[in-house]
Structure formats: C-alpha cells, structure tokens
Phi, psi and omega in degrees: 000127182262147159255133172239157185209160199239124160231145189227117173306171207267142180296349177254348172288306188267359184253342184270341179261339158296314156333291222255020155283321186268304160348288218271338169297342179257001186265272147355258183325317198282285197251301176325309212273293204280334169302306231241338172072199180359300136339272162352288182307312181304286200318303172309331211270314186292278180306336161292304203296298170313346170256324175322313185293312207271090144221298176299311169308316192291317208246339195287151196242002164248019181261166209245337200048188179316115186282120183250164190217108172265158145253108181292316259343127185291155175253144172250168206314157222269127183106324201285193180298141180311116163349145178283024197257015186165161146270156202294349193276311165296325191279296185320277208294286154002288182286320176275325154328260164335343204245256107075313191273348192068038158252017173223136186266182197302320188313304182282343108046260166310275199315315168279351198299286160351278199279003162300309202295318184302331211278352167304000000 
C-alpha cells in the first residue's frame, strides 16, 4: 500500500527564512561584495535565491511543496491467517528471538508461543 503526502512549511516558519534572508542579502550587499568581490556577489545570489523560495512558499498560491512517499504494510485481519512474513518454525524462532533480547516478558511469550501452536 503506497500512501501519498504532501508538506508543506508553515506561512510562518517561510516568512521568517524570508525575513531573515533579506539580512543577508543586505549583509551581502553592505559588506560580503566590497570585501570580499566574487565571493560577495556568489553569497548575495544564494541568499536572493534562498529568500526567494520561502517568499513563494509564505505568500505564493501555487506552491504545493514537496511530494513524500510513505511505504505501509497491510496488517492482515485481526484473527485471520498468520501473515506472509513466515512460517510458524519462523515465527517460533522470531518470538524466542524477542523474548532471548528481554523485550518481551516470559507470560507473553507463553502466551503468543500457544498461539502460534493453535494456528497448526
């Protein structure tokens, strides 16, 4: 099952990297560029580009931002045939895995051990 999402910053989280973006472009301009020349010139070009996007993210009405792709695993039904991740000897060998690391205690254990052994 794929799932898809959408994020996007928040207007105010991109009006605040505009905010502080326009510093540098004036920073940049002020200082970088008569000191430092070529350099300068890169670093204002960078801090323009950089207030530019969170300025189109805070105010723009078509950005969508960035598309993430989660990967889901179906759970299958509550009761139903044991999952395809295995055979019960997997399963078994698993459940003493967890339980051999202490992250499960011995009653539970026991208790999913059983339900394997019924589902034979």
């Amino acid at each position: 099952m794929r799932k898809r999402v959408t994020y996007r910053p928040s207007r105010g989280q991109s009006a605040f990297g505009a905010a502080v973006g326009v510093v540098f472009i004036l920073i940049g301009i002020f200082s970088v560029i008569p000191t430092f020349g070529a350099f300068g010139i890169l670093w204002t070009l960078i801090a323009v580009g950089i207030t530019g996007m969170n300025a189109y993210q805070a105010f723009g009405k078509g950005y969508a931002g960035p598309e993430i792709h989660i990967e889901e695993e179906e759970t299958p039904p509550a009761g139903g045939q044991p999952s395809a991740s295995g055979s019960a000897e997997e399963r078994l060998r698993e459940l003493r895995s967890l339980y051999d690391q202490r992250l499960i205690t011995q009653e539970e254990y026991e208790a999913k051990r059983q339900e394997i052994l019924r589902e034979l």
